[in-house]
mmCIF file as Biopython writes it, N, C-alpha, C and O atoms, coordinates in Angstrom:
data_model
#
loop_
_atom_site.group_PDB
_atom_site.id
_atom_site.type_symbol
_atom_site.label_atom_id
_atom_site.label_alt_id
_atom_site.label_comp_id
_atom_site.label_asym_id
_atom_site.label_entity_id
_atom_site.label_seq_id
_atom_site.pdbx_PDB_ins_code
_atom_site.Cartn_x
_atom_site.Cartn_y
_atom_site.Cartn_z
_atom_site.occupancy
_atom_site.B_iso_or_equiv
_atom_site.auth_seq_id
_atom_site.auth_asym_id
_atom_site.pdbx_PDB_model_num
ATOM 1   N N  . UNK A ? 1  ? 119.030 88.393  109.856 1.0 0.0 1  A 1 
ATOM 2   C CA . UNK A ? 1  ? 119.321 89.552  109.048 1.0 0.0 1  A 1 
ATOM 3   C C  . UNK A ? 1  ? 119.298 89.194  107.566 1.0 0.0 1  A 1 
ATOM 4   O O  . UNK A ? 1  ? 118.814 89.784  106.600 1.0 0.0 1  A 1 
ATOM 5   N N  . UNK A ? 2  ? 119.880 88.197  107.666 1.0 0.0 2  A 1 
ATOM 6   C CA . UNK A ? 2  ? 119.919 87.240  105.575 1.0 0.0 2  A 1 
ATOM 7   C C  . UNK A ? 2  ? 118.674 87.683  105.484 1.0 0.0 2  A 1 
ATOM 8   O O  . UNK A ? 2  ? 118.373 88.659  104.797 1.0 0.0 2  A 1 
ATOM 9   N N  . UNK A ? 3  ? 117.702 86.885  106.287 1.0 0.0 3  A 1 
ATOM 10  C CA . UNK A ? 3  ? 116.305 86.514  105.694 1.0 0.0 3  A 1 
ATOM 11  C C  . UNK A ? 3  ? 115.443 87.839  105.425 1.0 0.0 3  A 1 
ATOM 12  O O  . UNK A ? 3  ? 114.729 87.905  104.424 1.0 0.0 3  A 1 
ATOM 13  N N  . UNK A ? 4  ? 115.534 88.946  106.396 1.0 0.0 4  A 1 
ATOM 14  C CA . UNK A ? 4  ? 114.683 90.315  106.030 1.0 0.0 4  A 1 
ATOM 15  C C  . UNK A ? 4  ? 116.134 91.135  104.657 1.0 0.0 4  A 1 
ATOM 16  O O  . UNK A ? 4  ? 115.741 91.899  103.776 1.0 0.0 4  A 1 
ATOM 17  N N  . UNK A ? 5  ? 116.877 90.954  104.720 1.0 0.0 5  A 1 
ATOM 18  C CA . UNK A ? 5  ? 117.629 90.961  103.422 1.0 0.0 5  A 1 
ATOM 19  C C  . UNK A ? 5  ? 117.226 90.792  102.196 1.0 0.0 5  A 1 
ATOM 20  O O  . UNK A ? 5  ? 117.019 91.714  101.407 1.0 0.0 5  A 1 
ATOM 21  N N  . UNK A ? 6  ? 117.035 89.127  101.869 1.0 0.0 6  A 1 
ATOM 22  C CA . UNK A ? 6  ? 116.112 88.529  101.017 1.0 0.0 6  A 1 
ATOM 23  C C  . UNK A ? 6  ? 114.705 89.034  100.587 1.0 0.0 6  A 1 
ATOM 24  O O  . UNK A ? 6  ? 114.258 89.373  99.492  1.0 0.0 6  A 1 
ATOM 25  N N  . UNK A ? 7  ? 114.099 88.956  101.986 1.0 0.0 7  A 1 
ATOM 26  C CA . UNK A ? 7  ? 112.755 89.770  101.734 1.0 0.0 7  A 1 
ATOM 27  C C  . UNK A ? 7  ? 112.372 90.700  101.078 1.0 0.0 7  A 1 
ATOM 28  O O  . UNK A ? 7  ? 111.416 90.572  100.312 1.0 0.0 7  A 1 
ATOM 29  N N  . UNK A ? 8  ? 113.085 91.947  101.241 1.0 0.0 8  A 1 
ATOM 30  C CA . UNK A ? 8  ? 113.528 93.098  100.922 1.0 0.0 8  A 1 
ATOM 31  C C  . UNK A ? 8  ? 113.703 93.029  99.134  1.0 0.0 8  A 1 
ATOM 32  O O  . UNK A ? 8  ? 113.138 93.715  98.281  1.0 0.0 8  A 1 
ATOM 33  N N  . UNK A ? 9  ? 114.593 92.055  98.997  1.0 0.0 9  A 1 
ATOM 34  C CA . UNK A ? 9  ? 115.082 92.136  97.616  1.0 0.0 9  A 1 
ATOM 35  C C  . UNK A ? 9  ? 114.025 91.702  96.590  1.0 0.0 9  A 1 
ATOM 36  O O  . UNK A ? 9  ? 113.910 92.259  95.498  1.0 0.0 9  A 1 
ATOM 37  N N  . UNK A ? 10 ? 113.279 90.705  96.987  1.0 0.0 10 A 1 
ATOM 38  C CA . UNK A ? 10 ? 112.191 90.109  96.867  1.0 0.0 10 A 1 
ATOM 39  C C  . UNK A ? 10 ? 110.798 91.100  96.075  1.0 0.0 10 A 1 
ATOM 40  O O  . UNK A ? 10 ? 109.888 90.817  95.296  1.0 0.0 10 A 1 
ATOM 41  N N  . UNK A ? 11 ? 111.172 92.128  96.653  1.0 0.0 11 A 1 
ATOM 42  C CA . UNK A ? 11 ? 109.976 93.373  96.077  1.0 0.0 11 A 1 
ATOM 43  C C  . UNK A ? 11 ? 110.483 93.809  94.710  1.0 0.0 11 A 1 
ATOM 44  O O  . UNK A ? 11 ? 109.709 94.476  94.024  1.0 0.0 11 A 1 
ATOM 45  N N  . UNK A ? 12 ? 111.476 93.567  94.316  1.0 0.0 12 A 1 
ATOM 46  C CA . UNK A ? 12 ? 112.222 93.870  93.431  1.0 0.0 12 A 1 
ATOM 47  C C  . UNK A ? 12 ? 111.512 93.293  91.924  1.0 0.0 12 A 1 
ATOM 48  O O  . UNK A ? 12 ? 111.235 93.812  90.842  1.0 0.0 12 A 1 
ATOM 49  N N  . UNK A ? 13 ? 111.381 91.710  92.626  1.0 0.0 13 A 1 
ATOM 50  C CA . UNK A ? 13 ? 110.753 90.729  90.986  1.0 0.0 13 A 1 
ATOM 51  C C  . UNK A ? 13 ? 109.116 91.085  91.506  1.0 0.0 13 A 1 
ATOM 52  O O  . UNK A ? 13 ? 108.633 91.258  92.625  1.0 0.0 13 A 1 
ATOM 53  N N  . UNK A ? 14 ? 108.595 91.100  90.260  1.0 0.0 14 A 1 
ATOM 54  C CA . UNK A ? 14 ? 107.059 90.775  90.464  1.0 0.0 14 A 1 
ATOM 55  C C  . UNK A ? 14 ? 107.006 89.391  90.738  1.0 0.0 14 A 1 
ATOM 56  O O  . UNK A ? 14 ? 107.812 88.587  90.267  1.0 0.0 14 A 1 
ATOM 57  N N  . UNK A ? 15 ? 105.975 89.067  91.569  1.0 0.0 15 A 1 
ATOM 58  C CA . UNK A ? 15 ? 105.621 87.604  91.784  1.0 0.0 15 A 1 
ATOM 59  C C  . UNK A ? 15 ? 106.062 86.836  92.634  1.0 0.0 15 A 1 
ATOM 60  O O  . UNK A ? 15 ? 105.618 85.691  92.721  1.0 0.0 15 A 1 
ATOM 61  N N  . UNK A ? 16 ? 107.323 87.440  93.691  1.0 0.0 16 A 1 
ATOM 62  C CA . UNK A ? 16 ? 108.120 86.707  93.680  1.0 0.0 16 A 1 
ATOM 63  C C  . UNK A ? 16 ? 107.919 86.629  95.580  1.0 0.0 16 A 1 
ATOM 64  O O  . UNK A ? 16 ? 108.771 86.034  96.240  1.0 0.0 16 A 1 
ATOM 65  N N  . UNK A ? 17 ? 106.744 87.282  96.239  1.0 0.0 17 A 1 
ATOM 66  C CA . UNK A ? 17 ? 106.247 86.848  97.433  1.0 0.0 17 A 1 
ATOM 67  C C  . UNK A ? 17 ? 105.319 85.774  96.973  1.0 0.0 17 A 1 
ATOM 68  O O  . UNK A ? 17 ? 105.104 84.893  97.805  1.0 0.0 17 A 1 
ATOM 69  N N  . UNK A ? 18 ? 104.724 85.669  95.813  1.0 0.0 18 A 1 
ATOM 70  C CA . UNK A ? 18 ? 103.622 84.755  95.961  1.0 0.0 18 A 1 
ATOM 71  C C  . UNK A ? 18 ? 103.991 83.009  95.467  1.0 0.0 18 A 1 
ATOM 72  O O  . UNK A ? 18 ? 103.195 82.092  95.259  1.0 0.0 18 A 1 
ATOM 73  N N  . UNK A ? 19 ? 105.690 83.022  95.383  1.0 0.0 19 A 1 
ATOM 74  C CA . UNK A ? 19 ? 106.618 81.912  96.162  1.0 0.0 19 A 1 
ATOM 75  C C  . UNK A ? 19 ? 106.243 81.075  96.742  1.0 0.0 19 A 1 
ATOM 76  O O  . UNK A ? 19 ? 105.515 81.535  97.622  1.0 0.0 19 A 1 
ATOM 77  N N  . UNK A ? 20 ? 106.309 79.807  96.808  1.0 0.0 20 A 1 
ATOM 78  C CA . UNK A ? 20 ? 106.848 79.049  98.249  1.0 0.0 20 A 1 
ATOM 79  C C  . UNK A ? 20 ? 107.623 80.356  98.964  1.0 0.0 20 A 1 
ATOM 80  O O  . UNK A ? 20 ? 107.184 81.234  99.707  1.0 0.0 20 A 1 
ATOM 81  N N  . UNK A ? 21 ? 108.891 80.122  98.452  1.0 0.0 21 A 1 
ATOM 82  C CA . UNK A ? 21 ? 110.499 81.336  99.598  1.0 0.0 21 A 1 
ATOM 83  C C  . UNK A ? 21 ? 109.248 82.245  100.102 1.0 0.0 21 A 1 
ATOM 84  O O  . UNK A ? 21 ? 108.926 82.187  101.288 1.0 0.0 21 A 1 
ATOM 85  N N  . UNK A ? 22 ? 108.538 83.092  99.189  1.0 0.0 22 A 1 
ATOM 86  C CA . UNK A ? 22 ? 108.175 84.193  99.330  1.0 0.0 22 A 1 
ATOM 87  C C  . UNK A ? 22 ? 107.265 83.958  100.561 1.0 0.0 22 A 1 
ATOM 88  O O  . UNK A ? 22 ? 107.705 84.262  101.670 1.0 0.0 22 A 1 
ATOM 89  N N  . UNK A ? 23 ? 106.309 83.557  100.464 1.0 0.0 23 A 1 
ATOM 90  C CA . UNK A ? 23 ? 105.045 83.060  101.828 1.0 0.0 23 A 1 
ATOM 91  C C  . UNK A ? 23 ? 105.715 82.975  102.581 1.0 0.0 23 A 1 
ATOM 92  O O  . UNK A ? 23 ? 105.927 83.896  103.369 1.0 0.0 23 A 1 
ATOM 93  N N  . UNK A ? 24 ? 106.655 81.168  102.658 1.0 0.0 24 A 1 
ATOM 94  C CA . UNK A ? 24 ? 107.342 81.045  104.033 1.0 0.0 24 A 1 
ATOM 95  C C  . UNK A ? 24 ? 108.351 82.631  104.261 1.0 0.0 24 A 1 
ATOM 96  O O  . UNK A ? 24 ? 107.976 82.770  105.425 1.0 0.0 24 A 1 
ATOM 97  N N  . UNK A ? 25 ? 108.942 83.402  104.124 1.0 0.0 25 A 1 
ATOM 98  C CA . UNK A ? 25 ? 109.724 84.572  104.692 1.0 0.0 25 A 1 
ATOM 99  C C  . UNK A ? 25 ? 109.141 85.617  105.183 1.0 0.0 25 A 1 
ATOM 100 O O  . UNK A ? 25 ? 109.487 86.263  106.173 1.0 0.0 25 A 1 
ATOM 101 N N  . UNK A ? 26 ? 107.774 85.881  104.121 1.0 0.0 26 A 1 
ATOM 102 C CA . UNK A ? 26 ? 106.747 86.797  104.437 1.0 0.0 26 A 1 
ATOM 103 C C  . UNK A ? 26 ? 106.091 86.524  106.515 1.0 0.0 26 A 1 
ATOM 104 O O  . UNK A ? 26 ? 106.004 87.291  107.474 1.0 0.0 26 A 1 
ATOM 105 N N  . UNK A ? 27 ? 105.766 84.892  106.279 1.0 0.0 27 A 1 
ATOM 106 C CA . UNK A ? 27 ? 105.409 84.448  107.585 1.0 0.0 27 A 1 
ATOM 107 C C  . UNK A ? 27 ? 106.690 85.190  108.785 1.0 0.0 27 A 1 
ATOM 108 O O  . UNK A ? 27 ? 106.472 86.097  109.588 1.0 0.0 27 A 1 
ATOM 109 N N  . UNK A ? 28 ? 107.775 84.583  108.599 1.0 0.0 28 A 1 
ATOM 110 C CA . UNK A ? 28 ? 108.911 85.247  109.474 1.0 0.0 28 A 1 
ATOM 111 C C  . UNK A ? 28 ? 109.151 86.750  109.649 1.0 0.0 28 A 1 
ATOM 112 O O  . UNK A ? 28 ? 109.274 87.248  110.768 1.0 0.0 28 A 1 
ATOM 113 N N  . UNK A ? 29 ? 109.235 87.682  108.164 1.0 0.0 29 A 1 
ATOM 114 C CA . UNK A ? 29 ? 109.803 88.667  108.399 1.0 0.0 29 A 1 
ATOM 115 C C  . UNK A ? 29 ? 108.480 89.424  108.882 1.0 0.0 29 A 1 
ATOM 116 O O  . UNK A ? 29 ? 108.407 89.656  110.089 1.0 0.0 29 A 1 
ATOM 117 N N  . UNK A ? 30 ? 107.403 89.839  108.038 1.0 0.0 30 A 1 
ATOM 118 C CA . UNK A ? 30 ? 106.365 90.711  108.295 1.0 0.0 30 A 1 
ATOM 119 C C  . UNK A ? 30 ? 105.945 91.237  109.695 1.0 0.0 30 A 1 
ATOM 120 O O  . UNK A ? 30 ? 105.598 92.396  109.919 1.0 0.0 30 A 1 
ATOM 121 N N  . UNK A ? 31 ? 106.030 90.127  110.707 1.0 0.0 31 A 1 
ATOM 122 C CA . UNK A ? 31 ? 105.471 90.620  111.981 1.0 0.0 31 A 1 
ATOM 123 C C  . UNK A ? 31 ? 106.483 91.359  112.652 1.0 0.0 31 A 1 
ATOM 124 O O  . UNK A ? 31 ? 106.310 91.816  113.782 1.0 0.0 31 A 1 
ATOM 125 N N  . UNK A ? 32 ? 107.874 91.538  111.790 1.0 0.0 32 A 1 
ATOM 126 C CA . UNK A ? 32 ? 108.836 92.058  112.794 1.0 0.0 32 A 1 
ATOM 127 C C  . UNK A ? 32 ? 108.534 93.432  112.072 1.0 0.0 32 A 1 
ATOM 128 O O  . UNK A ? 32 ? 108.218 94.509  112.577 1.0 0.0 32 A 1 
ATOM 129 N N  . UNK A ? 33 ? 108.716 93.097  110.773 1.0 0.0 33 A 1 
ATOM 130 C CA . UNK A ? 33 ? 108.654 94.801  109.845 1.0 0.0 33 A 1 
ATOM 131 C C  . UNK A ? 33 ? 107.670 95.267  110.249 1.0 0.0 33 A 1 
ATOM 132 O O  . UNK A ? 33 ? 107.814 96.480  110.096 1.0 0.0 33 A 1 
ATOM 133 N N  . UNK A ? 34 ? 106.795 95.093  110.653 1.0 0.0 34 A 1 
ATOM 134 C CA . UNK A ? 34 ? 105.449 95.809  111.044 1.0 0.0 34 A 1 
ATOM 135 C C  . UNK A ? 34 ? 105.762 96.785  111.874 1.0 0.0 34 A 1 
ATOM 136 O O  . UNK A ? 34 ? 105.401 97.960  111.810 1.0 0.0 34 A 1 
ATOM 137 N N  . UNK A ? 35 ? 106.514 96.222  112.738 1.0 0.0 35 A 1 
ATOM 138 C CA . UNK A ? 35 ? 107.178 97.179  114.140 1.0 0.0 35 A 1 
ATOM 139 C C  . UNK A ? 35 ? 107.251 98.543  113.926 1.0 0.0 35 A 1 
ATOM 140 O O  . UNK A ? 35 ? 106.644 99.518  114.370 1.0 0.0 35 A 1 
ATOM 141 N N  . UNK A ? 36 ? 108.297 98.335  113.002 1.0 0.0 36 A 1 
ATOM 142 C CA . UNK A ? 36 ? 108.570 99.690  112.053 1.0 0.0 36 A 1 
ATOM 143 C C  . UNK A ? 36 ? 108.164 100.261 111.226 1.0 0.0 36 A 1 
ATOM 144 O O  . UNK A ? 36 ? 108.902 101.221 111.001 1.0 0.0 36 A 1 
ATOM 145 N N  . UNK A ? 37 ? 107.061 100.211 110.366 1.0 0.0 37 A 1 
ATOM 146 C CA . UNK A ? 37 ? 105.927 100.625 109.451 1.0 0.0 37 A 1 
ATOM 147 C C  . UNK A ? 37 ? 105.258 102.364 110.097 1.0 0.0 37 A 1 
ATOM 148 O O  . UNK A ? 37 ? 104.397 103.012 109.502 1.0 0.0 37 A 1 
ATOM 149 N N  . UNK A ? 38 ? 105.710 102.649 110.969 1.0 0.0 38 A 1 
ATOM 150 C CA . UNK A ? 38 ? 105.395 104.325 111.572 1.0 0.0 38 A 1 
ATOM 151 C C  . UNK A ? 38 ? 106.409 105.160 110.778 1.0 0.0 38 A 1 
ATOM 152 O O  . UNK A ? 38 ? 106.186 106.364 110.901 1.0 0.0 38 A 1 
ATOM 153 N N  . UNK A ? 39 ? 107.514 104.848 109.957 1.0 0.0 39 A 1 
ATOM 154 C CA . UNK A ? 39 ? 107.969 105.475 109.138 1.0 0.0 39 A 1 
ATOM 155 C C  . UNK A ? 39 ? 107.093 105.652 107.812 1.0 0.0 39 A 1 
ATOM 156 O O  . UNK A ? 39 ? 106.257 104.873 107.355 1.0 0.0 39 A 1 
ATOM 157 N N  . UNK A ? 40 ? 107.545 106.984 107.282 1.0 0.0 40 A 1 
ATOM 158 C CA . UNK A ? 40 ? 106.475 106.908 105.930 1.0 0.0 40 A 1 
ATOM 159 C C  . UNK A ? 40 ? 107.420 107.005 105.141 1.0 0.0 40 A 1 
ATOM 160 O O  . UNK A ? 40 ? 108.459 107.622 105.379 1.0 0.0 40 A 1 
ATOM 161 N N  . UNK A ? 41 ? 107.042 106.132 103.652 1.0 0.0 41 A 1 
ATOM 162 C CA . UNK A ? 41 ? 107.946 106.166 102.356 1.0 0.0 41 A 1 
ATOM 163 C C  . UNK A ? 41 ? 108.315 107.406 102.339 1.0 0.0 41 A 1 
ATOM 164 O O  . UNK A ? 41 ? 107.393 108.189 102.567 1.0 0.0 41 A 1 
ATOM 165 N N  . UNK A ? 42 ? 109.769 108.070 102.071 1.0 0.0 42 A 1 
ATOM 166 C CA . UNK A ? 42 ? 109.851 108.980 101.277 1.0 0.0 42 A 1 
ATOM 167 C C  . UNK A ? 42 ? 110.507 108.320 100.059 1.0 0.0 42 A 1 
ATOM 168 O O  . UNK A ? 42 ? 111.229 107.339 99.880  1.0 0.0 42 A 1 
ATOM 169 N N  . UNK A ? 43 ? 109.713 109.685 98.968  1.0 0.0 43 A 1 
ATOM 170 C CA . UNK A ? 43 ? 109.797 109.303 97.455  1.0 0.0 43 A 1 
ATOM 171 C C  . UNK A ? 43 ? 109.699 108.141 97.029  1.0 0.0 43 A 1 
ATOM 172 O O  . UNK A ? 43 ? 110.468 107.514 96.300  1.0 0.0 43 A 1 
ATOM 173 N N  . UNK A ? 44 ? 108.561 107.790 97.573  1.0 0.0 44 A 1 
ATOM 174 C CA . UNK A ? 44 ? 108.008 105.763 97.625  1.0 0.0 44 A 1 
ATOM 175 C C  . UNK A ? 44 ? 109.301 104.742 97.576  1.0 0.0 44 A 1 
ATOM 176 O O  . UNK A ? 44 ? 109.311 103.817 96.765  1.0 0.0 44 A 1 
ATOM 177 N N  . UNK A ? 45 ? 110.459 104.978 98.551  1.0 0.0 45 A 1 
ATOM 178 C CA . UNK A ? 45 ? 110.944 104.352 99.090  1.0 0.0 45 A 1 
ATOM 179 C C  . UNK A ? 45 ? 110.819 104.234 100.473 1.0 0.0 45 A 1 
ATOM 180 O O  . UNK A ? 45 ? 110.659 105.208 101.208 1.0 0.0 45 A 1 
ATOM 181 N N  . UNK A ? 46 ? 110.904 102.779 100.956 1.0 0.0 46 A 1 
ATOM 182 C CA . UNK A ? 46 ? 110.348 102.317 102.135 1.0 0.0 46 A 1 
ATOM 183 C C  . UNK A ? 46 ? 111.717 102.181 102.674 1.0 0.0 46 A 1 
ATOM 184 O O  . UNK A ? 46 ? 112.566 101.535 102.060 1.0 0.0 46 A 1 
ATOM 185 N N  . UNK A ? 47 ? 112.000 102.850 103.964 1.0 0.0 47 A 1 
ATOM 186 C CA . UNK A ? 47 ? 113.087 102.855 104.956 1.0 0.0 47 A 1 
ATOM 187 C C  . UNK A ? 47 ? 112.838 102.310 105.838 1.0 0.0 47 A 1 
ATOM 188 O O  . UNK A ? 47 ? 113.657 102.406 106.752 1.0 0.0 47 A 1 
ATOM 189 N N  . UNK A ? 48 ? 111.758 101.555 106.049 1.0 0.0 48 A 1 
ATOM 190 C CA . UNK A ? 48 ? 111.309 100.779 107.750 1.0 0.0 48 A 1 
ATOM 191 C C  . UNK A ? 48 ? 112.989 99.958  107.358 1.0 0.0 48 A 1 
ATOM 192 O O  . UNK A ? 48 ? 114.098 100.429 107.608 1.0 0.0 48 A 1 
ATOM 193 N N  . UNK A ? 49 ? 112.761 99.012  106.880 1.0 0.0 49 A 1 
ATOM 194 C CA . UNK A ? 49 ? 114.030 97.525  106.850 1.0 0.0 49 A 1 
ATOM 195 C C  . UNK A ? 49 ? 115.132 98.335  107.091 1.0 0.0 49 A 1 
ATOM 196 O O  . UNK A ? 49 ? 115.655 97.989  108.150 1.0 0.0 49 A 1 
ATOM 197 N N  . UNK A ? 50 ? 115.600 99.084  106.667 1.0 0.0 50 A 1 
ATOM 198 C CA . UNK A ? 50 ? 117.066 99.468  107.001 1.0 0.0 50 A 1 
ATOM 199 C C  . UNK A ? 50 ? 116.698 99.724  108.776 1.0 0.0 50 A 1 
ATOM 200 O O  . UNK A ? 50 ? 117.250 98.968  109.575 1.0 0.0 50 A 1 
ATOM 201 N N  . UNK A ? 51 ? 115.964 100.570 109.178 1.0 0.0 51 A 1 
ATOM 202 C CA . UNK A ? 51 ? 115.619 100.534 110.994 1.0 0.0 51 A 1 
ATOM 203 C C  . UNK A ? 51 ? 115.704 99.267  111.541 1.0 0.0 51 A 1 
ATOM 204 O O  . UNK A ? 51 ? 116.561 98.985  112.378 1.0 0.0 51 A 1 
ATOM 205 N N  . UNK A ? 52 ? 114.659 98.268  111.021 1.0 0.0 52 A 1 
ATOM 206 C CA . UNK A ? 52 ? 114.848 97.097  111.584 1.0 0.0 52 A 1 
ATOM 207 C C  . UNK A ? 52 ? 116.092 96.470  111.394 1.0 0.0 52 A 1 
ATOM 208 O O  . UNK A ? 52 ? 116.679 96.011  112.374 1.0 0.0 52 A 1 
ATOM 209 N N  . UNK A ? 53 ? 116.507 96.400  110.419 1.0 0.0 53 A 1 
ATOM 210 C CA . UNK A ? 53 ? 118.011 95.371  110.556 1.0 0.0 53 A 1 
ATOM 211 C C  . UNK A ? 53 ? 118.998 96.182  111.152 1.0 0.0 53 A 1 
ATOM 212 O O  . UNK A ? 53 ? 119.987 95.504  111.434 1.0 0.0 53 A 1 
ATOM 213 N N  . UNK A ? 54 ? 119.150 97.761  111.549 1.0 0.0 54 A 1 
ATOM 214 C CA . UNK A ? 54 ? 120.157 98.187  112.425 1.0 0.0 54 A 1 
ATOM 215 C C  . UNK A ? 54 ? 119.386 98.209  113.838 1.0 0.0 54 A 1 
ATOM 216 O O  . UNK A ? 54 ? 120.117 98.774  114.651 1.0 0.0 54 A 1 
ATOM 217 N N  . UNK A ? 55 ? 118.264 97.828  114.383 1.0 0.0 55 A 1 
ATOM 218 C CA . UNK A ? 55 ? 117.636 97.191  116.175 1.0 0.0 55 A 1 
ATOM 219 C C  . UNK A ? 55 ? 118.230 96.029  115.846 1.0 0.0 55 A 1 
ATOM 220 O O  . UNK A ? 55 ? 119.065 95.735  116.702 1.0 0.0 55 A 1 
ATOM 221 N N  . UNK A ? 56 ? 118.154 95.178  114.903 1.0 0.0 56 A 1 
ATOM 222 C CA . UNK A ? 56 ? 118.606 93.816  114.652 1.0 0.0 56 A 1 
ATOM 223 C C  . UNK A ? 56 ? 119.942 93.185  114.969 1.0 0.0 56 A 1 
ATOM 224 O O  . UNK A ? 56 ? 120.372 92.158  115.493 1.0 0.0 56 A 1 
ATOM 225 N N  . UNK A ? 57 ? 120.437 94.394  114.348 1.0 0.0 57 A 1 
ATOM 226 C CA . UNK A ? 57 ? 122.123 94.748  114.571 1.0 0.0 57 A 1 
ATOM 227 C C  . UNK A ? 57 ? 122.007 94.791  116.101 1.0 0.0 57 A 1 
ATOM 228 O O  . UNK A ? 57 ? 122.118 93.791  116.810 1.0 0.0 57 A 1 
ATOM 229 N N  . UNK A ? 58 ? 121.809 95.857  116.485 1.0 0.0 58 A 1 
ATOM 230 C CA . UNK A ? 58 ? 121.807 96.345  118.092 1.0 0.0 58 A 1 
ATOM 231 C C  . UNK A ? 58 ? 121.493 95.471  118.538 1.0 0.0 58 A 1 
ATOM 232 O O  . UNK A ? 58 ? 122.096 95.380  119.607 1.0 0.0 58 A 1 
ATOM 233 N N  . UNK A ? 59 ? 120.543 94.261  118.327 1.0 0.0 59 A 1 
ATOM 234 C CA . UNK A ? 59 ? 120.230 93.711  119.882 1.0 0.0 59 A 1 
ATOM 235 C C  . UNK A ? 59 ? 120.975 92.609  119.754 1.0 0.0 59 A 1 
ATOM 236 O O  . UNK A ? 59 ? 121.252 92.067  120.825 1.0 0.0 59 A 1 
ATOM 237 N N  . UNK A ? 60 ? 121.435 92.045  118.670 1.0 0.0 60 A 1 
ATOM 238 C CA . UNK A ? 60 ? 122.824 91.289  118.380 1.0 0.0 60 A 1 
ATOM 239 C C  . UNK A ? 60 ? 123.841 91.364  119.205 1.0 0.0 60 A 1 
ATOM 240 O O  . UNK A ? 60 ? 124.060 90.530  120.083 1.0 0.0 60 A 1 
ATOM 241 N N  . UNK A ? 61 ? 124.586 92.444  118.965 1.0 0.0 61 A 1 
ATOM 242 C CA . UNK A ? 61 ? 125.544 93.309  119.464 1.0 0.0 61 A 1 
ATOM 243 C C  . UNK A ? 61 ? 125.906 93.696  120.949 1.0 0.0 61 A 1 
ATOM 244 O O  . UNK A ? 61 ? 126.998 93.893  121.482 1.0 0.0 61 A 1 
ATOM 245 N N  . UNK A ? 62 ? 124.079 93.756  121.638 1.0 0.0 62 A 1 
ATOM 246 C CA . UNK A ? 62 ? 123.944 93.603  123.000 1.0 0.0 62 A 1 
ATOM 247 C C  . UNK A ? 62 ? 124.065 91.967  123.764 1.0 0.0 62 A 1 
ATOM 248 O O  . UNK A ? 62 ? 124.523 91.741  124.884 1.0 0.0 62 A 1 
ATOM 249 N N  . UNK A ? 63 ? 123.585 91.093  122.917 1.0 0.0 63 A 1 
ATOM 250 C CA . UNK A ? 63 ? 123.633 90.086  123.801 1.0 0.0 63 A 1 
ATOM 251 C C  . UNK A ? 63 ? 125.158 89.293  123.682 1.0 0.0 63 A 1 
ATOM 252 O O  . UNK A ? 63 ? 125.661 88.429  124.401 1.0 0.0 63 A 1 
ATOM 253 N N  . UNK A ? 64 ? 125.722 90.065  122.299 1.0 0.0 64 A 1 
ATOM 254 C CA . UNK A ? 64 ? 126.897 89.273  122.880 1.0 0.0 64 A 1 
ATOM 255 C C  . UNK A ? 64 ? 127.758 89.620  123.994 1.0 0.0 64 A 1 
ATOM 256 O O  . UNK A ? 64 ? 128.636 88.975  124.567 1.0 0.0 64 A 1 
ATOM 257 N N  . UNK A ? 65 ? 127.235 90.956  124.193 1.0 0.0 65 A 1 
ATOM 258 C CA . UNK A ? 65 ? 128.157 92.126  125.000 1.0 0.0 65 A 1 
ATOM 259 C C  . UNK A ? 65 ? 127.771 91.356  126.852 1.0 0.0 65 A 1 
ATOM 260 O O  . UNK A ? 65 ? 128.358 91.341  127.934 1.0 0.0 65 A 1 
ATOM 261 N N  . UNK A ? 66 ? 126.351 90.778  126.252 1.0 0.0 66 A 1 
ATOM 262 C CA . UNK A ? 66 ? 126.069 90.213  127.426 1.0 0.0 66 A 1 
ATOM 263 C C  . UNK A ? 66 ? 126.732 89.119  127.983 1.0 0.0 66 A 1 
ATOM 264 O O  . UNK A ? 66 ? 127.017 88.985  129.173 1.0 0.0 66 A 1 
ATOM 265 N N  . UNK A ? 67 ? 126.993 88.248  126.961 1.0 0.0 67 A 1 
ATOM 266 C CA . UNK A ? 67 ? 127.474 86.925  127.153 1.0 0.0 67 A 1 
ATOM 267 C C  . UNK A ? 67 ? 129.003 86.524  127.365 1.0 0.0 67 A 1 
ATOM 268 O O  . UNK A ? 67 ? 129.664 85.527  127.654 1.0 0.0 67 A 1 
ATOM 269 N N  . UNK A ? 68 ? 129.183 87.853  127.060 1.0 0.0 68 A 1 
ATOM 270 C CA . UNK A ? 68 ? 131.056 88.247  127.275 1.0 0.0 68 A 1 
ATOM 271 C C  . UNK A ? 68 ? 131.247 88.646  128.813 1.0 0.0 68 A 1 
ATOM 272 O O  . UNK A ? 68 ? 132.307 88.506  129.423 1.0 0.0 68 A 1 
ATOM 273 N N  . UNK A ? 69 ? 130.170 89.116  129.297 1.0 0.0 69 A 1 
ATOM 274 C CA . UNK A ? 69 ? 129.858 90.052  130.594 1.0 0.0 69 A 1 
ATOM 275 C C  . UNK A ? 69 ? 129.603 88.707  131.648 1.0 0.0 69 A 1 
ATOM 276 O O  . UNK A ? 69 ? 129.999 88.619  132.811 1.0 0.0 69 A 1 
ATOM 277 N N  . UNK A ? 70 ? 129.029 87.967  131.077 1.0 0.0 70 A 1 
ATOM 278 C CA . UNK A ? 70 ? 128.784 86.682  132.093 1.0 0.0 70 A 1 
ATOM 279 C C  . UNK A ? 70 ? 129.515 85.339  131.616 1.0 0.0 70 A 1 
ATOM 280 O O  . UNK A ? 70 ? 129.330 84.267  132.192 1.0 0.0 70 A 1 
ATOM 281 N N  . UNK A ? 71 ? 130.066 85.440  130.898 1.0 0.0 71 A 1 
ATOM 282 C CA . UNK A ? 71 ? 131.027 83.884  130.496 1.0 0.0 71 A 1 
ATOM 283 C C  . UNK A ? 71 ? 132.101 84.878  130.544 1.0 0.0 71 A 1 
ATOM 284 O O  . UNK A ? 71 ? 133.266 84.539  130.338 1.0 0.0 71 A 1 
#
């Protein structure tokens, strides 16, 4: 969750995917944000990341529920 956090904030500076941080996070986060990219900007703000980090949340949330359920 830090790391698509970071990412996120990241759009903020110019320049600041074309990083070392920036590449290596881009590699991690992108294929997940993609998931969610069927949302469209409103008022050229991008709402995919807030979706993904609350599934992120959720599936968190589930496996501990899991691990409480079996330990």
């Amino acid at each position: 969750m830090l790391l698509i956090f970071v990412f996120v904030l990241m759009s903020w500076f110019p320049g600041a995917y074309q990083t070392k941080l920036g590449q290596w996070l881009a590699k991690i986060c992108v294929p997940y944000l993609k998931i969610f990219q069927f949302i469209p900007p409103i008022f050229g703000l991008d709402f995919s990341p807030i979706l993904a980090l609350v599934v992120l949340e959720m599936a968190q949330y589930g496996v501990a529920a899991l691990s409480r359920f079996f330990y």
